[in-house]
C-alpha positions as CSV (number, residue, x, y, z in Angstrom):
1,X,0.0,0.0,0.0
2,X,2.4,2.6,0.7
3,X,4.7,1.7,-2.3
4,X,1.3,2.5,-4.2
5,X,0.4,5.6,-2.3
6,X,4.7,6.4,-3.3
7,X,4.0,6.1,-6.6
8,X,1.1,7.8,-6.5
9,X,2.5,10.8,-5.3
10,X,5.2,10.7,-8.1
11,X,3.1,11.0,-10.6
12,X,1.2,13.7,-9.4
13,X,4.8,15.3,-8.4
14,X,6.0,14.7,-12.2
15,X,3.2,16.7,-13.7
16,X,3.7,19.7,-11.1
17,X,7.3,19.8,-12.3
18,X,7.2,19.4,-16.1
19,X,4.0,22.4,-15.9
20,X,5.6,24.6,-13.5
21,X,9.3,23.5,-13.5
22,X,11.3,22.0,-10.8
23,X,12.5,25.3,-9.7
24,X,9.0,26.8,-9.5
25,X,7.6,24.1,-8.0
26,X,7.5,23.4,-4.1
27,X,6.4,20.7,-1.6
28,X,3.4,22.9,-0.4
29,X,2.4,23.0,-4.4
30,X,2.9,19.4,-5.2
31,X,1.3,18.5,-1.8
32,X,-1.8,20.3,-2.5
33,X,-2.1,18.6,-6.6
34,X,-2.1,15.4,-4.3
35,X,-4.6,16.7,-1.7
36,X,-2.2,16.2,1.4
37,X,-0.3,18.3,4.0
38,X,2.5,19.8,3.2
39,X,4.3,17.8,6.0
40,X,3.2,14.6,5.4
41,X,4.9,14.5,1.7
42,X,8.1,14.6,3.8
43,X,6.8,10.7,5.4
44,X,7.5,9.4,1.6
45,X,10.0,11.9,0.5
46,X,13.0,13.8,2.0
47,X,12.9,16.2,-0.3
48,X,11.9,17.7,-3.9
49,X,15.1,16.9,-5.2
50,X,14.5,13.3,-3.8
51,X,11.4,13.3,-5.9
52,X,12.9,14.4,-8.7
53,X,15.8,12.5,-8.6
54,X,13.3,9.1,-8.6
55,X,10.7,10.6,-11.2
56,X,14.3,11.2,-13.8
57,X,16.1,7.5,-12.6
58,X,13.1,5.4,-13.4
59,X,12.4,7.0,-16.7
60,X,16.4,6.8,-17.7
61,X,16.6,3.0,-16.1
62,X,13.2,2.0,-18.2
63,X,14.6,3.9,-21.5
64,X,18.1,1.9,-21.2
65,X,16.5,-1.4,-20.6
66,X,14.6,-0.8,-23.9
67,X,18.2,1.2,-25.4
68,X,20.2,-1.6,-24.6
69,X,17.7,-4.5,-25.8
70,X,18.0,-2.9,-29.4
71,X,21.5,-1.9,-29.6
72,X,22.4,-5.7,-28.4
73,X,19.8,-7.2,-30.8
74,X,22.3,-7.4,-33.6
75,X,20.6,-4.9,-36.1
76,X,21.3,-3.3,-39.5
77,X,22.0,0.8,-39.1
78,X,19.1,1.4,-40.5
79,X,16.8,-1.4,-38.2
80,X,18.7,-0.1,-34.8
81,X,17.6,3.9,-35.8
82,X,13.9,2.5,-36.5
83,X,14.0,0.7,-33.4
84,X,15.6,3.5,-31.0
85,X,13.2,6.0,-31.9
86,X,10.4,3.6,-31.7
87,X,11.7,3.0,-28.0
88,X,11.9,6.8,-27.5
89,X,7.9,7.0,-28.3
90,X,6.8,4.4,-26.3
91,X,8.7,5.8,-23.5
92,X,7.4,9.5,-24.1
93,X,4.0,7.2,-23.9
94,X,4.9,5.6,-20.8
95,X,6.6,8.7,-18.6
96,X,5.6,11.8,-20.4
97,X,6.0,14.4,-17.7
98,X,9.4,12.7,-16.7
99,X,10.0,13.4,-20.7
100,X,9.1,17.0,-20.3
101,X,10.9,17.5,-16.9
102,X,14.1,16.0,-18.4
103,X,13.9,18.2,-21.4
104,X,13.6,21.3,-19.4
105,X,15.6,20.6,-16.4
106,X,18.5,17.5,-17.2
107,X,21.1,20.6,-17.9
108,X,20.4,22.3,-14.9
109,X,20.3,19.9,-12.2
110,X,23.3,17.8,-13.9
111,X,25.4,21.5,-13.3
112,X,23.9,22.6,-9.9
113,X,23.2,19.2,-7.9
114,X,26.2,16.3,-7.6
115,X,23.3,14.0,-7.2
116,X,22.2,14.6,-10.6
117,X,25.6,13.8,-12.4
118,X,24.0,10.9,-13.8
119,X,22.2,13.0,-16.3
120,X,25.0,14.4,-18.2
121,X,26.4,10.4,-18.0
122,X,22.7,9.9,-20.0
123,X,23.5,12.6,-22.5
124,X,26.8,11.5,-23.3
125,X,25.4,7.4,-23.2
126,X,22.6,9.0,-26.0
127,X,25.0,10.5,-27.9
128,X,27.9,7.3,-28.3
129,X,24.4,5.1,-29.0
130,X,23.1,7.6,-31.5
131,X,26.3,8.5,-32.8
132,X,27.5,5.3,-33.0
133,X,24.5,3.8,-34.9
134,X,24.5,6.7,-37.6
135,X,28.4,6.0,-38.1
136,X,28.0,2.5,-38.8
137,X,25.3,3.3,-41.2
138,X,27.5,5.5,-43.1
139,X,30.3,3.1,-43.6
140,X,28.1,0.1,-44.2
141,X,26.4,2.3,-46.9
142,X,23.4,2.7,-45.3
143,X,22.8,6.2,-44.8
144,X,24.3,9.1,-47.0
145,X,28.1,9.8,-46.7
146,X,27.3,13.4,-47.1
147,X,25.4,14.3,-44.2
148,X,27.0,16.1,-41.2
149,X,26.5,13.1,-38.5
150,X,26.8,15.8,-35.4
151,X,23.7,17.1,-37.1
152,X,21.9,14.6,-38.3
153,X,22.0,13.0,-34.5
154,X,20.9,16.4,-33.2
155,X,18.2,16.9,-35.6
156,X,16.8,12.8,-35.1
157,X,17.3,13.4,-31.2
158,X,15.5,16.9,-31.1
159,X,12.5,16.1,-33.3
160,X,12.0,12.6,-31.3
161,X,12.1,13.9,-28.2
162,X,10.3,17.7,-28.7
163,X,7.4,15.2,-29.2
164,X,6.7,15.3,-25.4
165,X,5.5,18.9,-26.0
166,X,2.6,18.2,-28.0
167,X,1.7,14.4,-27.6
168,X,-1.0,13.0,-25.1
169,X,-0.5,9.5,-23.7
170,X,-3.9,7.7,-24.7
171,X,-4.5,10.1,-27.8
172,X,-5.4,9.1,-31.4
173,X,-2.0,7.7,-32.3
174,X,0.1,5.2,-30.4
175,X,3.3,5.5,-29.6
176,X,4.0,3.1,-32.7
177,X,1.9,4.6,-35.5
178,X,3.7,7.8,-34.7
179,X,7.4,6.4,-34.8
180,X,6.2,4.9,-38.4
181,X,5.2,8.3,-40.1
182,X,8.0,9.8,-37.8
183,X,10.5,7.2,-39.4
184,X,8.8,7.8,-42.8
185,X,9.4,11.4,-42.9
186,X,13.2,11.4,-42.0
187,X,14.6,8.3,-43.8
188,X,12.2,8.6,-46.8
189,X,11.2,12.3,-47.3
190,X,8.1,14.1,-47.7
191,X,8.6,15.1,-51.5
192,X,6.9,12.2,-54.6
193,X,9.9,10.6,-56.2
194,X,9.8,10.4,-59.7
């Protein structure tokens, strides 16, 4: 029961911090959005940054269990990018207001907090996987030898992850539908062929 009433209270802490940011947000706020004391948060929490700090870990530990089962499933270049972003949707499905927080606040508690040096360890783990993936594609033929691969990651990782913005968990398209026309869109254009 109380790991339930924990969790609970996490997810109604995650979406006061990715609306109002974690350094706009307090207890007394997040409290209240859970219809408790103030004080009695601090029974299943010693602090925001404890609640933050869990809310960011299981999101990161759930996206690197799904990371690591593609990059070790022995995929093409091509495959392993289809299946990373597909990952990245499902998860923006599954913890979208740890998406959001992450995306507003991973730089600034990975610089001000030592607790939260784990982050910048995720953006440079995103990178080498990213990176790494788009490299292999270019010598393998895959993708284009052309293209700036710096960019290209940035661009891919941007435009999957800004998705948190505007999708709704439980909306018209799952998590999969969107990854396909997402998918569709980078590696095969918009424009008719001739």
């Amino acid at each position: 029961m109380r790991e339930e009433r924990r969790g609970e209270l996490l997810a109604t802490a995650a979406e006061v911090f990715a609306a109002q940011g974690y350094n706009a947000t307090t207890v007394r706020q997040i409290a209240d959005a859970a219809g408790m004391l103030a004080g009695s948060l601090y029974y299943h929490f010693a602090s925001k940054e404890a609640m933050v700090d869990e809310i960011l870990t299981a999101f990161l530990d759930e996206l690197w269990a799904g990371y690591d089962a593609v990059l070790a499933a022995g995929l093409g270049p091509r495959e392993t990018i289809e299946a990373l972003v597909t990952e990245s949707f499902r998860e923006i499905d599954r913890h979208h207001a740890a998406v959001a927080i992450y995306q507003k606040e991973a730089r600034h508690l990975a610089d001000r907090h030592p607790r939260f040096g784990y982050l910048a360890d995720a953006r440079r783990r995103f990178a080498r996987a990213w990176l790494g993936t788009l490299e292999r594609g270019v010598a393998d033929g895959v993708f284009r030898t052309d293209l700036d691969i710096r960019l290209t990651y940035r661009f891919v990782r941007d435009t999957v992850w800004v998705a948190a913005s505007w999708y709704r968990p439980g909306a018209r398209h799952s998590p999969e539908e969107i990854a396909r026309q997402y998918l569709s869109m980078v590696l095969d254009g918009i424009a008719l062929r001739d």
